[in-house]
Structures are given as C-alpha cells and as structure tokens.
C-alpha positions, 0 to 999 in steps of 0.5 A: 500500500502507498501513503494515499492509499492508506489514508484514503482507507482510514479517512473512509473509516473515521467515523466508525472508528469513532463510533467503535471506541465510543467517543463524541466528535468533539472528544475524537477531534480533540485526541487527534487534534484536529478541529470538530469541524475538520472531523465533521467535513472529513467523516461526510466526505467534504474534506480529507484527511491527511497523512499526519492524521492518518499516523496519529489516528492508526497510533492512537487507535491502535487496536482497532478492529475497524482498522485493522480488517482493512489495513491488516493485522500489524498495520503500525508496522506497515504505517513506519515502513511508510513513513520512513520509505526513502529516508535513512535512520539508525534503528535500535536493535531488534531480538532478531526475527525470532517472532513474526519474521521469516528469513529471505536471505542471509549474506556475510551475517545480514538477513533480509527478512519478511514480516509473515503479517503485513509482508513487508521486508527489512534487512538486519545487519550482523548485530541485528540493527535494522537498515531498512524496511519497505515493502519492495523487496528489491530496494531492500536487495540494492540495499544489501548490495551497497552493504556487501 
C-alpha cells in the first residue's frame, strides 16, 4: 500500500472508528487534534484527511478492529515502513526475527527478512540493527548490495 492509499482507507473509516471506541466528535477531534469541524467535513466526505492524521489516528487507535480488517493485522508496522520509505535512520536493535519474521536471505551475517503479517521486508545487519524496511523487496536487495 502507498501513503494515499492508506489514508484514503482510514479517512473512509473515521467515523466508525469513532463510533467503535465510543467517543463524541468533539472528544475524537480533540485526541487527534484536529478541529470538530475538520472531523465533521472529513467523516461526510467534504474534506480529507491527511497523512499526519492518518499516523496519529492508526497510533492512537491502535487496536482497532475497524482498522485493522482493512489495513491488516500489524498495520503500525506497515504505517513506519511508510513513513520512513526513502529516508535513512539508525534503528535500535531488534531480538532478531525470532517472532513474526521469516528469513529471505542471509549474506556475510545480514538477513533480509519478511514480516509473515503485513509482508513487508527489512534487512538486519550482523548485530541485528535494522537498515531498512519497505515493502519492495528489491530496494531492500540494492540495499544489501551497497552493504556487501
């Protein structure tokens, strides 16, 4: 999925969302931080929301089920991997893949692995530090080729 596309889904959810945690439009706007009237616009389909919105709500709302029937079980992970898509970070150290990866490959001790969830990939140096994370499987090869 791309940016658009994940904040079209979750801009067409809102009001269910709202309704499924029980809140007011007033008490949902003030949390994600927006104005009721933005809310008001965006749940009628006048207005959509935008990619801030859509991160603070599938972080806030983060056990949705709303949201998660239409982006996936694991769907903060592929909204990171989104987030961070063509940019460069330092990522602290994971446990290794031992849970909800499986291993694509393994080069000279850095491991391209795929989420069994969401089915995005990411590729581990030799100390298990995350390098990147995309859902295109070949810019996680490129990168490992620029690693090797």
């Amino acid at each position: 999925m791309t940016r658009e596309e994940v904040t079209d889904t979750v801009n067409g959810k809102l009001k269910l969302v709202r309704t499924e945690y029980g809140l007011t439009q007033d008490k949902f706007a003030a949390i994600v931080g927006i104005s009721k009237k933005t809310l008001v616009e965006s749940e009628k389909g006048r207005r959509a929301i935008g990619w801030t919105e859509t991160v603070a709500i599938t972080s806030i709302f983060d056990k949705s089920s709303i949201l998660t029937d239409c982006l996936g079980e694991d769907y903060r992970e592929m909204v990171s991997a989104l987030a961070l898509k063509d940019v460069e970070v330092i990522y602290p150290s994971t446990m290794g893949g031992k849970i909800w990866w499986r291993e694509i490959r393994s080069q000279d001790g850095y491991k391209i692995q795929q989420n069994i969830i969401s089915s995005h990939y990411r590729l581990l140096d030799p100390s298990d530090r995350r390098l990147i994370s995309s859902f295109d499987l070949s810019s996680v090869e490129e990168y490992l080729k620029m690693m090797l």
